[in-house]
N, C-alpha and C positions, 0 to 999 in steps of 0.2 A: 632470274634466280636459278641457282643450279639445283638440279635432281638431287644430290641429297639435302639441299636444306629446304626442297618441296615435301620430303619425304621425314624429315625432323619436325615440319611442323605438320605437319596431318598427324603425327603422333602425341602431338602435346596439344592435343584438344582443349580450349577455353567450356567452363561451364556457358556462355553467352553463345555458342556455336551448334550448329546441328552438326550431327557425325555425317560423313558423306564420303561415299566409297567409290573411286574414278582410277583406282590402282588395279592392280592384277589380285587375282582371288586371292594367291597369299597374303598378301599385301594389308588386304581386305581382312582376312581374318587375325593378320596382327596386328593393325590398328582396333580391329575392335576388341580383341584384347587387353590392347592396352587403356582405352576409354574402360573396359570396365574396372579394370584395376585402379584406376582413378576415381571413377566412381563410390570404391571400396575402399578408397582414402581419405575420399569427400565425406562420404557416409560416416567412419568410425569420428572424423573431426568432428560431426553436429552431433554423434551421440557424447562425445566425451564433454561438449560444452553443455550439453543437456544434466548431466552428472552438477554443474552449476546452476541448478533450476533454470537454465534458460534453453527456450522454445522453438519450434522448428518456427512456428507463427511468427513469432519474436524476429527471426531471423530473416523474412521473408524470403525463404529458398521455397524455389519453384520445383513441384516434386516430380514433373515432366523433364528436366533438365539433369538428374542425378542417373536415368535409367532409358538407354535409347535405342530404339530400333536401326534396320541400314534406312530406313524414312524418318526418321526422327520423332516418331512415336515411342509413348510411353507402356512397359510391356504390361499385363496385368501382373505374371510370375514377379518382375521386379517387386511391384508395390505389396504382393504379398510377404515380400523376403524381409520387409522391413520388419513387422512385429517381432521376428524370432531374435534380432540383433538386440534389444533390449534384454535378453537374457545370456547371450552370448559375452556381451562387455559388462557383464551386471549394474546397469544404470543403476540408480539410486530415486526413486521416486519419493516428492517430498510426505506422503505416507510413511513409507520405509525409513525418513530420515527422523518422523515423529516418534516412531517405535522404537529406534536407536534409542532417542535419548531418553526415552522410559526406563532404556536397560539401565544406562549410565546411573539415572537415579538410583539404583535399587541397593540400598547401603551394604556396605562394607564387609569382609569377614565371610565363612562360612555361613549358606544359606539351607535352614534345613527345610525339609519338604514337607510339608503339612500331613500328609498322606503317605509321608514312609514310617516305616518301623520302628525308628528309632526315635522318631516323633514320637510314637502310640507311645513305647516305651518309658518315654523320658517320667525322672519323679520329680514331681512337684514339692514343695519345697515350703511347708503349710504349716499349721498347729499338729498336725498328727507325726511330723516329722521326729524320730528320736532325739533326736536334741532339743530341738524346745519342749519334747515332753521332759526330758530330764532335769530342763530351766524350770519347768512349772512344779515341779515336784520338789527341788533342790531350792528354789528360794521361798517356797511357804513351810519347808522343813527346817530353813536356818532360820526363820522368823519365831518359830517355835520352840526352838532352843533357847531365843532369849526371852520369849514371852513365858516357859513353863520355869527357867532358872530365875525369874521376877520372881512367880509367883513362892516358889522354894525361901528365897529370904526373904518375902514378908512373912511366910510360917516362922522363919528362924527370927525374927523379932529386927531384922535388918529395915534399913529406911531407905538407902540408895535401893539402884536398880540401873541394871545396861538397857541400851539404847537400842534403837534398832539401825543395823548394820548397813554399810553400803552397800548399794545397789546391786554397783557396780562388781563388787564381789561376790555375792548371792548367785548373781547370772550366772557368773564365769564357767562354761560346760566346757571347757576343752578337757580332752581325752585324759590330755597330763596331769592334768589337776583337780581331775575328776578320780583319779586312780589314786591321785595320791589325799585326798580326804576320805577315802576309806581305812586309810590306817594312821590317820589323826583323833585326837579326844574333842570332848567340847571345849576344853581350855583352849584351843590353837582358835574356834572358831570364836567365841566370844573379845579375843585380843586382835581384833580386825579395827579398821575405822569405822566409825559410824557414818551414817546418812548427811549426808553432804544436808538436808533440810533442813539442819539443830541450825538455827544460825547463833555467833558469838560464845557456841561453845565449845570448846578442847575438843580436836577428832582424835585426840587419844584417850577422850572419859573410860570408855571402857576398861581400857589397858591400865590405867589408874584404878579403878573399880576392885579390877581384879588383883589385882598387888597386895590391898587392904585387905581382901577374905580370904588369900589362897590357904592361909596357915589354918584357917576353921577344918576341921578333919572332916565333917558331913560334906560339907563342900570342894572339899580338896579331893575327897574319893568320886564326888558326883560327878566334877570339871573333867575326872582323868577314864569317864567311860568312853567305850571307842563310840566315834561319828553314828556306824554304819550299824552299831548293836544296839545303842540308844534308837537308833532306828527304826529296828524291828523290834524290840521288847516296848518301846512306850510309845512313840510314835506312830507307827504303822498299827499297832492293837487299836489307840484310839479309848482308852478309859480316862474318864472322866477325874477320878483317881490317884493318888500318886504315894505309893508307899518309901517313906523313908529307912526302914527298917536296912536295906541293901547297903546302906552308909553311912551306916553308925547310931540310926536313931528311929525308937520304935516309933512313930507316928505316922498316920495316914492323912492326904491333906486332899482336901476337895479344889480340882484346879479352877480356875476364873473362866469364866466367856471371851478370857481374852488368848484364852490358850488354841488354839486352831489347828485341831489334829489333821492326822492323811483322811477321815471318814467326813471331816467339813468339807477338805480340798473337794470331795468325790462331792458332796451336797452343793457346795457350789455353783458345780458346773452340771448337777441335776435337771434335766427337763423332760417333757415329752418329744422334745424335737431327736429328730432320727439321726441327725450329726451328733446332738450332745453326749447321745447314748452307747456313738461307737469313739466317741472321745474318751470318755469314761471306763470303756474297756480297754481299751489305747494305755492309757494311763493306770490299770491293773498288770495290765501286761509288762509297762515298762518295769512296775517295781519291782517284778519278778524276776524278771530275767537281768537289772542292775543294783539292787537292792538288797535282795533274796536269796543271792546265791544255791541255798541248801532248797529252797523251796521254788524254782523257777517255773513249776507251771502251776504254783499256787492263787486261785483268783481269789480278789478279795469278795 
C-alpha cells in the first residue's frame, strides 16, 4: 500500500476503530483533528435524530467511541460537552413538543390579557347598559300609550280598542329611530302592527281602528300630541288622572290599573337588593338626559 493511501485512511477513522498515532507529531495532530471533526458530525447526526424522539439508547452508540484519547480512552471533558449540544441545536424534547401544542390550541384572533388595562377597562354589556335602559323605558311607554288611549274611548262611549303593539317595534333602540320618534305624535305610533300573539286576526287592526276615529276632534287633537311631550306631561308625572279638557272636552277620567305609568316601571323593579336600587337610579338618569331634554339632571 502506498504512503499516501496509508495516510487517507488513518484519516477517515471508522466509529469501530481506536485512533492510533504511529505518524509524525504533525501527522498526529491532524489526524486527530480530523477524528474530532467527525466526531462533531457523528454527534450533530444523533442529536438531529433525537429531534425525532429517538434515543441515544435506542441507537446503541457506544459513548466511548464518539470521544477519544491518543489511548483510546474516553475524555471526561468530551462527555461533559455533550449536555450544552442540546441547547446549541435546540432539540426538541417530547415535554417541549407537549407545550407546543398547548399553544397551537389556544383559539384564534386577538388574545387579551386578563390582567392588562384594557381588560380592567373593558364595558360590560348588561341591563345598566344605555340602551337596553332605553329598551326598558321605550316599550313599557308605547304600552302605555295604547293602554291610556283604550281607556280614553271607553270614557268617549267607543267599544273597539287598539291592540298591543309588536314587539318587535317597541324594542327597536337604534340611534335613528330613536331621534326620529321624538318628533312623531301618537298617531305614527298607534298605526304600527300589532303583536304577532293576536292569532287570526288583521295585523293591521290598528291602522283600521284608527281610520274610523281620526275625524272625532277630542281624539284627532289627542292622536296629534308629540311622542316626547305626551311624555313628560302624562306619562313620566305618573297621575292617576286624566284631564280631557286640553282636547276639546271638559271631563276628567280616572285611568284603569291597566294604565302602567314610568312610577309603576320604577315599582317594579323596586327591592331592597342593592342592584335593583342602582338600576332604578340608572333608569332616572336615563330619562333625563333622553327624555328631558330641558330637565337633564332632574331625578325623579
Amino acid at each position: 500500500m502506498s504512503e499516501d493511501s496509508t495516510e487517507y485512511s488513518n484519516t477517515h477513522i471508522s466509529l469501530n476503530e481506536s485512533f492510533t498515532s504511529n505518524d509524525s507529531e504533525l501527522d498526529n495532530e491532524n489526524n486527530q483533528s480530523n477524528a474530532e471533526d467527525l466526531s462533531y458530525n457523528e454527534l450533530l447526526n444523533i442529536f438531529q435524530a433525537k429531534q425525532n424522539h429517538s434515543y441515544i439508547e435506542e441507537e446503541n452508540f457506544d459513548i466511548s467511541k464518539l470521544y477519544f484519547t491518543s489511548k483510546g480512552n474516553v475524555t471526561q471533558n468530551a462527555i461533559n460537552s455533550i449536555s450544552p449540544i442540546k441547547n446549541r441545536f435546540n432539540v426538541i424534547t417530547p415535554t417541549e413538543s407537549e407545550s407546543n401544542k398547548e399553544t397551537i390550541k389556544k383559539k384564534r384572533g386577538r388574545q387579551v390579557d386578563l390582567n392588562s388595562e384594557e381588560k380592567i377597562n373593558q364595558k360590560v354589556h348588561d341591563k345598566f347598559s344605555t340602551d337596553n335602559l332605553i329598551r326598558k323605558i321605550q316599550v313599557h311607554y308605547m304600552s302605555f300609550i295604547i293602554s291610556i288611549i283604550n281607556d280614553i274611548l271607553k270614557a268617549l262611549n267607543y267599544e273597539k280598542k287598539f291592540l298591543k303593539l309588536d314587539y318587535t317595534f317597541k324594542k327597536n333602540v337604534n340611534k335613528d329611530f330613536f331621534e326620529k320618534l321624538k318628533d312623531q305624535n301618537l298617531s305614527y305610533i298607534i298605526n304600527n302592527n300589532i303583536s304577532y300573539k293576536y292569532k287570526n286576526i288583521n295585523i293591521d287592526t290598528n291602522k283600521i281602528l284608527y281610520k274610523e276615529i281620526k275625524d272625532d276632534k277630542i281624539i284627532k287633537n289627542l292622536l296629534e300630541e308629540n311622542y316626547l311631550t305626551f311624555f313628560e306631561n302624562v306619562y313620566y308625572k305618573s297621575e292617576k288622572t286624566f284631564n280631557l279638557k286640553k282636547y276639546g272636552l271638559d271631563k276628567i277620567i280616572i285611568l284603569s290599573n291597566d294604565v302602567k305609568m314610568f312610577k309603576d316601571l320604577l315599582k317594579d323593579n323596586k327591592s331592597n337588593d342593592l342592584d335593583n336600587e342602582n338600576y332604578i337610579e340608572n333608569l332616572n338618569i336615563c330619562v333625563s338626559q333622553n327624555y328631558l331634554p330641558k330637565n337633564k339632571f332632574l331625578m325623579y
